[in-house]
Phi, psi and omega in degrees: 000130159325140104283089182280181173260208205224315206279303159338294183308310148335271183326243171355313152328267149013278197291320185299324182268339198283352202257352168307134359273016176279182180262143161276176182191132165190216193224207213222086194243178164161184197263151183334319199289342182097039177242107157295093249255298180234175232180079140273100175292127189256163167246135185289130157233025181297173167284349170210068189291358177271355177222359179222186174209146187220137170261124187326105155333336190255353159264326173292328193262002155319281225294321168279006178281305169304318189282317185308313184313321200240050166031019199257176192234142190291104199260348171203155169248158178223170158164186228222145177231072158011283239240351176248143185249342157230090171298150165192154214294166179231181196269059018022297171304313196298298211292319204254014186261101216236013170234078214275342146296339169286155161287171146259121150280144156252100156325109161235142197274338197285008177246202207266346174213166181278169161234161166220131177261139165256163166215161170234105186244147178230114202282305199298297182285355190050075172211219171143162198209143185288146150221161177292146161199155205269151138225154205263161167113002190283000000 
């Protein structure tokens, strides 16, 4: 299981809304046990970005420069669905889910607080599934 901080959530919070009403995108790093370490906010450069999320390659491949550095493993990716108050991957995300060990979290901004959902999405079976994940510090 994940284990975020209060501070991650923030961070992520943060990044969904400042990149609204387009989507945000970023990654997750931490240690094997699954306690989440760092928070990289990527810049989206997709072509419809109020509906996909693409991350600039040259922040992805920052952000994994970083994780190696700082001994940590890519434990998620996140990003965001503006316009939904309970997210969940769309089939796009299913397809484009090209890190079949990260969770994916989904942001969603459309309700009265923001949210985030986790997932196990497996592009190769064309599916997903919710998972649970903890933060500590509330």
């Amino acid at each position: 299981m994940i284990v975020l901080q209060v501070s991650h959530l923030d961070q992520a919070f943060a990044s969904a809304k400042q990149a609204s009403p387009n989507e945000c995108c970023g990654l997750i790093g931490g240690k094997e046990d699954g306690s989440a370490q760092s928070i990289y906010s990527l810049r989206n450069v997709a072509a419809e970005k109020t509906v996909s999320y693409e991350a600039a390659p040259e922040d992805l491949f920052a952000a994994q420069r970083q994780m190696r550095e700082r001994g940590e493993s890519l434990l998620g990716i996140y990003h965001s669905h503006p316009r939904s108050a309970e997210p969940e991957p769309s089939a796009t995300d299913v397809r484009l889910a090209f890190y079949p060990r990260a969770i994916y979290f989904i942001i969603g901004l459309a309700g009265s607080q923001p949210v985030m959902r986790a997932f196990r999405i497996s592009e190769r079976d064309d599916r997903w599934e919710p998972v649970e994940y903890a933060v500590a510090g509330e």
